[in-house]
C-alpha positions in Angstrom: 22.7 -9.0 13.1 19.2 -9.6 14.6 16.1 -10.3 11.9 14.4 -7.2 13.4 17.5 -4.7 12.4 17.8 -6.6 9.0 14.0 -5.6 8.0 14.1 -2.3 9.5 17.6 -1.4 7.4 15.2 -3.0 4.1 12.5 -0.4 4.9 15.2 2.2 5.4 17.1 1.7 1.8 13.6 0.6 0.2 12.9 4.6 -0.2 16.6 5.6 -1.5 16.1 2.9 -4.0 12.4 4.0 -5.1 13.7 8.0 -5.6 11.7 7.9 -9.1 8.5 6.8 -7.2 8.4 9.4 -4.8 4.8 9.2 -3.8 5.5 5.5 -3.0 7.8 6.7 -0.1 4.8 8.4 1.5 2.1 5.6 2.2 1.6 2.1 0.5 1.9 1.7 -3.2 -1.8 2.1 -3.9 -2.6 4.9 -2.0 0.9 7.1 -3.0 0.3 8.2 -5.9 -3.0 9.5 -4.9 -1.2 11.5 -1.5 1.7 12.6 -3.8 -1.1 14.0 -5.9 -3.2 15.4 -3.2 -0.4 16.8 -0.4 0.0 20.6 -0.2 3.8 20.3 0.0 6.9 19.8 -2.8 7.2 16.0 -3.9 10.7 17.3 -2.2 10.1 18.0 0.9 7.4 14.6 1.2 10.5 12.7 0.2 12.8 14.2 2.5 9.7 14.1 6.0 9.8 10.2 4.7 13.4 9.4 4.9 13.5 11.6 8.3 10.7 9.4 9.8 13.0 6.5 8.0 16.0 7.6 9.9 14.5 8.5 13.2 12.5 4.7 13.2 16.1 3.2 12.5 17.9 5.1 15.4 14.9 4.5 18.0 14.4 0.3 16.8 18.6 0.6 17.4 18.6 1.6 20.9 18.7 -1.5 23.7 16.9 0.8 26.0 13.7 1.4 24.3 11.2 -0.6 22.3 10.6 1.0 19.4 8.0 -0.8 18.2 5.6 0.6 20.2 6.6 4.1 18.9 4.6 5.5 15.7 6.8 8.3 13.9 5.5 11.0 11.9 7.3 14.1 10.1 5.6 17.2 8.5 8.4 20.0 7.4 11.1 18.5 9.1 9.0 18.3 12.8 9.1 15.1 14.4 5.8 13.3 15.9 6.3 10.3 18.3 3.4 8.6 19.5 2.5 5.7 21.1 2.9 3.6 24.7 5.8 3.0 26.5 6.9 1.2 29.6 8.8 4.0 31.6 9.1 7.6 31.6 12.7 6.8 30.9 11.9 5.7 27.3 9.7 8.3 26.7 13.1 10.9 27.4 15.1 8.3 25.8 13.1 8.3 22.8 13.0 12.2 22.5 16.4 12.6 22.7 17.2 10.3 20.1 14.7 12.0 17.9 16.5 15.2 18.4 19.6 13.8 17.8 18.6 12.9 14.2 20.1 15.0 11.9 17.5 17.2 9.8 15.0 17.1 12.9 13.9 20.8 13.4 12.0 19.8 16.8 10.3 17.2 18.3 6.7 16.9 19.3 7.3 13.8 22.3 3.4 12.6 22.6 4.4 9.7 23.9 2.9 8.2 27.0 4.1 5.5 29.3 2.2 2.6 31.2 0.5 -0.9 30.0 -2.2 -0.8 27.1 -4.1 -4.1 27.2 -5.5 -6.1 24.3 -8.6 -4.8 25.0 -7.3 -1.4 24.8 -5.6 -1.8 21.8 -8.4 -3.2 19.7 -10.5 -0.4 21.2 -8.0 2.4 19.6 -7.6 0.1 16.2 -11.2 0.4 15.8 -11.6 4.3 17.0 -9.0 4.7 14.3 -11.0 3.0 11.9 -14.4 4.8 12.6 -12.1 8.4 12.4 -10.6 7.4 9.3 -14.0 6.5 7.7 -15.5 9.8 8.9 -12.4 11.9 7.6 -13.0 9.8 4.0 -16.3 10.4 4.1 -16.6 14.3 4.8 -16.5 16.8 1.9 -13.8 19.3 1.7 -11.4 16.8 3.5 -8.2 15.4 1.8 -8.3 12.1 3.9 -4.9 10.5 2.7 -3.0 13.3 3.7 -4.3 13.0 7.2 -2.7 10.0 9.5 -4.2 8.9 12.5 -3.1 7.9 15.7 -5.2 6.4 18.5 -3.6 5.4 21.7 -5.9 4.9 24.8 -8.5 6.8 23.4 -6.2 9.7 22.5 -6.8 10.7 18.9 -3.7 12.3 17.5 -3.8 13.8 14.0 -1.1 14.8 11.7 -0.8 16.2 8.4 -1.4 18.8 6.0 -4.4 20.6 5.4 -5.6 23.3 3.1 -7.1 25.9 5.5 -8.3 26.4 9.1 -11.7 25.5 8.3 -10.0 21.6 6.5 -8.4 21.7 10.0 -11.5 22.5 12.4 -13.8 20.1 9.9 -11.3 17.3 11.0 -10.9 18.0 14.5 -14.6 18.0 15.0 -14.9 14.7 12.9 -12.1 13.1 15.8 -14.2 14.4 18.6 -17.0 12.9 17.9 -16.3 10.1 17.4 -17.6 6.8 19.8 -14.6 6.2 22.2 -12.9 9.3 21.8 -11.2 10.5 25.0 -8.9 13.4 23.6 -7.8 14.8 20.4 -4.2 15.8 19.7 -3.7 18.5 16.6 -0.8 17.8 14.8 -2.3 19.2 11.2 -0.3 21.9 9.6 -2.2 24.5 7.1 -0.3 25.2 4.1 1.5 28.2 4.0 1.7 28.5 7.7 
């Protein structure tokens, strides 16, 4: 058994054996309980969209075909986000599939793109990431930490749970403008929707 499959199999049980510390599931331990706090949705369904994206990781770092370390996942009610930079088309499908294949999956958003990202790129989207994180902390009327934030080749992807339309827009608008942005991908659910 390969170190890369032992850690990954760590992370997967880590969340089964933290039940009673839900919110940890859902981010780091010093921003959980603030996002447990601060989601829309049941501690229950958080819990269960973090052990889906814990299963659906597990399945796509198990497959010899793709890397999947280059895929971020992300679930809100049970929908499946993959993001990130592939080498072929093939993984992309690959990927999707596999995603689908998880039990509990409802559907699959498959954002994924394929090609090289340099360095260069890659510090480039770290850093539009930062400055669109900053902005979404920043902004009144924004619950930041229950906003994540993708950036791949200048493609801003956002996923989440907001409060209303205008939480939504107010975000959206926040990702546009910011410096290097090429594109912005809506992933944000409104509660109740």
């Amino acid at each position: 058994m390969n170190i890369k499959r032992i850690g990954w199999c760590f992370l997967t049980i880590l969340p089964l054996l933290c039940y009673s510390c839900g919110p940890v599931l859902v981010g780091t331990a010093a921003v959980g309980t603030f996002k447990g706090t601060t989601d829309q949705r049941t501690l229950g369904t958080i819990l269960d969209d973090s052990i889906l994206s814990s299963r659906v990781k597990t399945r796509l770092l198990e497959d010899e075909f793709i890397n999947g370390m280059k895929i971020d996942v992300d679930t809100v009610q049970q929908v499946v986000i993959l993001t990130g930079v592939l080498d072929t088309a093939s993984e992309k499908r690959i990927a999707g599939d596999i995603a689908r294949a998880t039990p509990g999956v409802i559907r699959v958003k498959n954002q994924l793109t394929w090609g090289s990202k340099s360095v260069g790129e890659t510090m480039d989207d770290t850093i539009i990431g930062n400055r669109v994180k900053t902005g979404l902390i920043q902004a009144p009327g924004i619950r930041s930490m229950n906003i994540d934030v993708d950036v791949n080749k200048g493609v801003v992807t956002l996923t989440g749970v907001v409060a209303s339309p205008s939480e939504r827009d107010k975000a959206m608008d926040i990702a546009r403008k910011c410096p290097g942005t090429v594109a912005v991908t809506n992933n944000l659910t409104i509660t109740g929707q």
